[in-house]
N, C-alpha and C positions, 0 to 999 in steps of 0.2 A: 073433332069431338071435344067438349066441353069439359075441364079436368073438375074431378070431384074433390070440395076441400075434404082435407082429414079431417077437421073440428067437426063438416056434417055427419061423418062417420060415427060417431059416440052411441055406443048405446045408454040411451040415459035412462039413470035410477033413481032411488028415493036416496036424499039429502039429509037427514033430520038432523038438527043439532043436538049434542050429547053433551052432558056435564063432562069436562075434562079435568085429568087427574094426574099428579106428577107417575102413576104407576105407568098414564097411559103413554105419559110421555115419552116414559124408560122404554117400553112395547113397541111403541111407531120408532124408536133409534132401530131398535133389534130386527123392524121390518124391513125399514130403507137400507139397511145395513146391511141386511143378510145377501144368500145367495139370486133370491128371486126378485131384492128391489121393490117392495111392494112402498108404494107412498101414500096411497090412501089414508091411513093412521095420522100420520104427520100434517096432511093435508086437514085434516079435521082441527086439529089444534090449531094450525095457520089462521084458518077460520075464525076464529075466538082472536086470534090475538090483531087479528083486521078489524074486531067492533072496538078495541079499548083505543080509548079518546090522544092518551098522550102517546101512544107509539106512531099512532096514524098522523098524528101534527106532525112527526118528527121525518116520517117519510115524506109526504105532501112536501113539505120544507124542503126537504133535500133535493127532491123533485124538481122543483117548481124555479129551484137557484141553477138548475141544469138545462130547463126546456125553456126558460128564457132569456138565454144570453142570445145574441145574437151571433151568427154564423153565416161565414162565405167560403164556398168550395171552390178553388180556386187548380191550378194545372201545379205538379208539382214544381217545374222549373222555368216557368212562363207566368208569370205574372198578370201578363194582359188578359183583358178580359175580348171576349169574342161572343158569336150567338150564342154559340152553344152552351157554354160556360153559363151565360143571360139567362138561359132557357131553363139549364139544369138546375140554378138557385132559386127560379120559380118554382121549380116542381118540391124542393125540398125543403122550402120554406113556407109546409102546407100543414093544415092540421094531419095529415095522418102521418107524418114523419115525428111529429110531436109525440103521439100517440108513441110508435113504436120506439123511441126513446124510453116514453115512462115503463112502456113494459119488458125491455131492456134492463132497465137500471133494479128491475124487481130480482135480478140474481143474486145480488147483493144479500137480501131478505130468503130469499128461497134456496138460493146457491145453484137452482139451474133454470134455465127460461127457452121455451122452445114458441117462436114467433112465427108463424105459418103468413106466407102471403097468399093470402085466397083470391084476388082478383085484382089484374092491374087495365084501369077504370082508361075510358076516351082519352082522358087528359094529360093520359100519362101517369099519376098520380096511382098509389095503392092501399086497396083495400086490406091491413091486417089484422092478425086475430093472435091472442098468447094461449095457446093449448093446454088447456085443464091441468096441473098438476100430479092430481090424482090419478090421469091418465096416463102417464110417464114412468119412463125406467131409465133415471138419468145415466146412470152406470153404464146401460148399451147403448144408449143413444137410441130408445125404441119407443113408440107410442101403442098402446094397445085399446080399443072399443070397449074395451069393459075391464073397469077398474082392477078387477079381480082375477083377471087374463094372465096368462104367463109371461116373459118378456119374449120368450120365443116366436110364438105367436103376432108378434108385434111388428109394427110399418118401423119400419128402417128410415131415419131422422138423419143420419149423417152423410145420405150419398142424393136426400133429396132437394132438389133446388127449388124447392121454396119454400124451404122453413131451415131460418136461421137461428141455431144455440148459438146461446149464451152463457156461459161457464169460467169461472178461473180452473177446476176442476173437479172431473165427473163424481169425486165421494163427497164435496163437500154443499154441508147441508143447510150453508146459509145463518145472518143472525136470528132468525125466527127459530131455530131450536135450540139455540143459547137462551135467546130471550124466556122461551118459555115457562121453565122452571120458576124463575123469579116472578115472571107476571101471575102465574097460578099462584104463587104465594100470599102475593097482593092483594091478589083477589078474594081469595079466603080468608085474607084480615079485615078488608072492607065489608065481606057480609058478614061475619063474625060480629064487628062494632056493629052492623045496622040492627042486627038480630038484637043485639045489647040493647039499644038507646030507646028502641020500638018497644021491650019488655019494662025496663028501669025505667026510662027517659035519662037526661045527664046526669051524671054522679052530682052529688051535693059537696059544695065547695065548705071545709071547715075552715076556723080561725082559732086557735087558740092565744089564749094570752093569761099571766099572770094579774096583768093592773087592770084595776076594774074604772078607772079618771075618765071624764068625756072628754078629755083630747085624745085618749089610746082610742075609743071607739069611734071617735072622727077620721083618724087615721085610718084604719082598720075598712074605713066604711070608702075611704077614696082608695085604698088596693084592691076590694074586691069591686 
């Protein structure tokens, strides 16, 4: 019988994005935090802070000095290389071990990452998938169908062998909720000045000066 991945499992909802707020940031801590684990909240701000340009360079980067170094798996106390050895650096030197790297390395940002392997393909080779966020309760190690679901109610992650956490550990919530505060901040500076420069256009630059000579105002005229 054909196992069903948990990812098809998901009851899926509406998405919409919401203006976020540092009130709502305090609220999604108090969620994830609390007894029930709810991550939803948190997950929404992730969101946001996945479209701003220099946070994403900064991961991409970090990323990318990871997934292409090159690597050989070798036997721990044997050196020599054999078929199987041959065989096994084929299969692991494929784009989907690439893949499961970068979503790996996303614990770091999120502080937990639950990596399901959905199907392992003719060649050996595996099809993976990183399991929604929102649908998680990193604290038990449990995934539930609907976001809004209890953690009790929830598929057990820690005794199943095909989905591999990732965690230093289960409370902590990754630099995406550090970051966040600060980049909200940012953020409503930058559309603060746009709202500015769109109503004004730029401030008008003054010069003042006592001497009234055409060398002070040639001067004057190569500063501004």
């Amino acid at each position: 019988k054909e196992r069903q991945s948990i990812f098809n499992k998901i009851e899926k909802d509406s998405n919409y994005r919401v203006k976020q707020t540092i009130q709502k940031w305090r609220d999604a801590l108090n969620y994830i935090e609390g007894s029930l684990n709810i991550t939803d909240p948190l997950y929404q701000i992730i969101r946001e802070l996945e479209l701003d340009a220099h946070i994403q360079s900064t991961i991409l980067l970090r990323k990318s000095r990871v997934t292409q170094l090159p690597f050989n798996i070798l036997y721990k106390n044997d050196k020599k290389e054999d078929s199987n050895l041959i065989e096994i650096n084929q299969i692991f030197n494929n784009q989907w071990f690439n893949q499961f790297i970068g979503y790996a390395l996303d614990y770091v940002y999120e502080g937990y990452v639950a990596i399901e392997i959905e199907t392992i393909n003719s060649d050996k080779t595996l099809t993976v998938n990183k399991l929604p966020f929102n649908y998680l309760r990193p604290k038990y190690g449990k995934f539930v169908v609907n976001k809004n679901e209890s953690y009790e109610k929830g598929i057990d992650l820690i005794n199943n062998d095909y989905v591999i956490e990732v965690y230093d550990h289960r409370n902590d919530l990754g630099i995406y909720s550090k970051v966040a505060p600060l980049f909200m901040w940012s953020k409503n500076c930058h559309v603060a000045w746009s709202q500015y420069t769109e109503r004004f256009g730029m401030p008008i630059i003054q010069y003042s000066t006592p001497k009234e000579n055409g060398e002070e105002k040639r001067r004057i005229n190569e500063v501004l």
